[in-house]
N, C-alpha and C positions, 0 to 999 in steps of 0.2 A: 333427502339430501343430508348427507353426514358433514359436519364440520370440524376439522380437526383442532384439540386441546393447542395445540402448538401454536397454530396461526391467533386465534384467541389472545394466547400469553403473548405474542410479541407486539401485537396491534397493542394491548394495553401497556406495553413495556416500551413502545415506542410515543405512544401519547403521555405516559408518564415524564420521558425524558424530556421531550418537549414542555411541557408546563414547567418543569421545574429548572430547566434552562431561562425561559422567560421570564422570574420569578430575579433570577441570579444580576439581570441586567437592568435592572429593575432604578427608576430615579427618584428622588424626590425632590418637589419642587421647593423652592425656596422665597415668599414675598418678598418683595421689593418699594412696599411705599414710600412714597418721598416726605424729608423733614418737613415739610412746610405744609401737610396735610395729618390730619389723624389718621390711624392704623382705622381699616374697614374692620368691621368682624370676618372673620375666614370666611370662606364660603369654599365648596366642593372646585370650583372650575380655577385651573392653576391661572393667573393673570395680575394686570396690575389693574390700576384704576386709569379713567380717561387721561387723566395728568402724566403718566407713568408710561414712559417708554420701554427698561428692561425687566426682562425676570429671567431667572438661571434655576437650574436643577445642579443636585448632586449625586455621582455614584461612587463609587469605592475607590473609581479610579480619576475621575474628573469632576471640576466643576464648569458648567456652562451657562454661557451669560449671553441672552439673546434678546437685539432691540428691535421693537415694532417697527419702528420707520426711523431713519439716519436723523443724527444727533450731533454730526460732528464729530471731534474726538472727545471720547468716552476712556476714563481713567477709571479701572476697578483694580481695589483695596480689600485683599483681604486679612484679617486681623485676629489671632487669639486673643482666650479668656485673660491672659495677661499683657493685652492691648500692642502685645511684639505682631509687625506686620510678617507675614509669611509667604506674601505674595503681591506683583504689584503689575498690572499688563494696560497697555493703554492700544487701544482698538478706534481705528477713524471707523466711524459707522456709513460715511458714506461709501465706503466701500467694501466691508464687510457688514454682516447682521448681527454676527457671536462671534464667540471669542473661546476656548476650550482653553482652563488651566488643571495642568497635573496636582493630582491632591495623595498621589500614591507615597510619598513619604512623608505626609505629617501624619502627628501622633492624633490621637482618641481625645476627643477635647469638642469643646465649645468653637463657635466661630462666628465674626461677624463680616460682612461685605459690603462694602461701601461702593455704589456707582455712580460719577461726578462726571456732569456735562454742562458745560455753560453756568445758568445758575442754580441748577438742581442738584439736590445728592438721596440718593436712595439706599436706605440699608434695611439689609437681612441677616436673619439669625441661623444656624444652622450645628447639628453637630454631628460628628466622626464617631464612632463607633471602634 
């Protein structure tokens, strides 16, 4: 049985595009511990601690902010390296989980985000590329 060069090159030219598609959309998580606890050491598995309702990811294009179980309204602050807020969306949790904010026109920087419910506030660190 003869296999032809062709079919070869596009199977790997099409698993190529695939991977590198995947790669493109790609999030990174962001911790969320709350002030009133120490920061755990990292660990591999994206989460918060028992005390800890949200944790958000970012890609190129958004950041998103998603809570375990309803918290009421939930106030997220986001904040540059020079403390200017950049962003500010407030999400009743009991009826939504996340919240999707556009990150497509801030600049290359530092950031920090703040998530404030009842008596809790949780910040994370994050940066833009």
């Amino acid at each position: 049985m003869k296999i032809s060069k062709s079919w070869i090159f596009r199977t790997c030219l099409i698993a190529g595009l695939v991977l590198s598609a995947q790669f493109s959309f790609a999030t990174e998580p962001i911790l969320l511990p709350p002030d009133n606890k120490p920061p755990d050491p990292p660990t591999p598995i994206m989460g918060m601690t028992m005390e800890s309702s949200a944790s958000a990811t970012i890609s190129d294009t958004e950041l998103a902010v998603y809570f375990d179980y309803a918290v009421g309204d939930a106030t997220i602050t986001v904040t540059d390296a020079s403390n200017n807020m950049v962003a500010q969306e407030t999400v009743d949790t009991d009826a939504s989980s996340a919240i999707s904010i556009s990150v497509s026109n801030w600049s290359a920087g530092n950031y920090m985000i703040t998530v404030t419910y009842g008596t809790t506030t949780q910040r994370g660190y994050f940066s833009m590329e």
